[in-house]
C-alpha positions in Angstrom: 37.8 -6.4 39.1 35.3 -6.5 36.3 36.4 -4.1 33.0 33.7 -1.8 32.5 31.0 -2.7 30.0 31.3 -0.6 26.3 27.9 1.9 26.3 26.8 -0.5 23.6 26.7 -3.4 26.0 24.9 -1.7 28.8 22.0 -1.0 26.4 21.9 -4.5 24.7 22.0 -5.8 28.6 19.1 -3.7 29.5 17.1 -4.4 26.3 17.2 -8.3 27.1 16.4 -7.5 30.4 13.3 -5.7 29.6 12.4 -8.1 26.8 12.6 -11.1 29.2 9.9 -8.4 31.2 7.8 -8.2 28.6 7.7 -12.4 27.7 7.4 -13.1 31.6 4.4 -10.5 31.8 2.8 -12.7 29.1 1.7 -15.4 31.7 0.7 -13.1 34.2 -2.1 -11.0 32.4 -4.0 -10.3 35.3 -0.8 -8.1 36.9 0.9 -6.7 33.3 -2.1 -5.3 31.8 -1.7 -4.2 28.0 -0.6 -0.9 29.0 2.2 -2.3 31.8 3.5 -4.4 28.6 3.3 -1.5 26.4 5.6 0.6 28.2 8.1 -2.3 29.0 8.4 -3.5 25.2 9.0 0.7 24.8 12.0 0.6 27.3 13.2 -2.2 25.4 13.2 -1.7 22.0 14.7 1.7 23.4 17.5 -0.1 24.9 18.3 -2.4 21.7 18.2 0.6 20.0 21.1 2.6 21.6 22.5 -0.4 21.6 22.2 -0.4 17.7 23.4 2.9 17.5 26.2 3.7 20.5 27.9 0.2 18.6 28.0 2.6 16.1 29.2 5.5 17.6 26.1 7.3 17.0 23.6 8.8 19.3 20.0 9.8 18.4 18.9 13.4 18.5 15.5 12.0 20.2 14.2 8.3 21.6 10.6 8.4 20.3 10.0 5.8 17.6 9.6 7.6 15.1 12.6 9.7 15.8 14.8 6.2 15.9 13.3 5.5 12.7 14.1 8.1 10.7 17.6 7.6 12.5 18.2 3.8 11.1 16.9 4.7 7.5 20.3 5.8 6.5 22.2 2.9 8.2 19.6 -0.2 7.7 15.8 0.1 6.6 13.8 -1.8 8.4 10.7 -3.7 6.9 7.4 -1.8 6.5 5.6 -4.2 9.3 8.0 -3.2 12.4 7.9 0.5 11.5 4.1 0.2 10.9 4.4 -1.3 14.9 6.9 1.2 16.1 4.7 4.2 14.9 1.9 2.3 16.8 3.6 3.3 20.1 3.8 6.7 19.0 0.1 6.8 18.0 -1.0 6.0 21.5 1.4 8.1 23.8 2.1 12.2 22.1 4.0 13.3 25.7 6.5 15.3 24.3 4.9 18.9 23.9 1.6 19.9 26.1 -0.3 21.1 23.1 -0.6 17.7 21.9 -0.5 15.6 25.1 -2.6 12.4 24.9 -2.2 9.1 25.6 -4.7 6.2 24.7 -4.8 3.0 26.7 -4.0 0.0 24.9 -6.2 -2.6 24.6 -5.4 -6.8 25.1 -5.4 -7.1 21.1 -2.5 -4.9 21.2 -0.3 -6.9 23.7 0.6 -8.9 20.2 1.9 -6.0 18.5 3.8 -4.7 21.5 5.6 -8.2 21.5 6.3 -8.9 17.9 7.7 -5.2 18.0 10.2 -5.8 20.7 11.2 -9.3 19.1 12.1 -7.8 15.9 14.2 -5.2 16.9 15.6 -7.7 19.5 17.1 -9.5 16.0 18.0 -6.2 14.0 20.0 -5.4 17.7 21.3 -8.7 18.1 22.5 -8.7 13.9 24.3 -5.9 14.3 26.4 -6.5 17.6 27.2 -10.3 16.4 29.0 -8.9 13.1 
């Protein structure tokens, strides 16, 4: 019988798993549209995430990107580029009260962004479980 998995390795199993999403989705434009990538890069760099943080016996009050963000300041800053990208996919979906609801549709020139976001908190995830 398998041990269970730690919490941290569940996340860091789904992140990958959406990541390698995200990359396949890359050759098939014509099915993952911009916004179909958008929301799979968001589950992943979600997952690596609370990976990140359940490694460190912490969990996040909230699971937009701006609340994980401010979250990671105290424990590792991250470079001004990825929380410029991160804020990005916070700029396009406000869901989370109904007097602000809006969400804009992505457009192909974003697909980029989405993917370089995902990639680098891919590495900050990966950095932190391999040490």
């Amino acid at each position: 019988m398998e041990a269970r998995k730690k919490d941290w390795e569940q996340f860091l199993e789904e992140g990958r798993a959406f990541h390698r999403a995200v990359r396949g989705g890359l050759k098939r434009p014509e099915v993952f549209t911009p916004d179909i990538i958008q929301n799979i890069a968001a589950m992943g760099i979600e997952k690596y995430f609370m990976a990140f943080f359940t490694h460190r016996g912490i969990l996040p009050k909230n699971h937009t990107m701006t609340d994980f963000i401010e979250e990671i300041k105290p424990l590792r800053p991250l470079p001004a580029e990825l929380e410029k990208k991160l804020r990005y996919f916070d700029a396009l979906q406000s869901i989370c009260s109904l007097d602000t609801f809006q969400i804009t549709k992505p457009g192909a020139e974003d697909v980029e962004r989405f993917t370089q976001a995902i990639d680098e908190v891919a590495r900050l995830a990966e950095a932190e479980l391999a040490g």
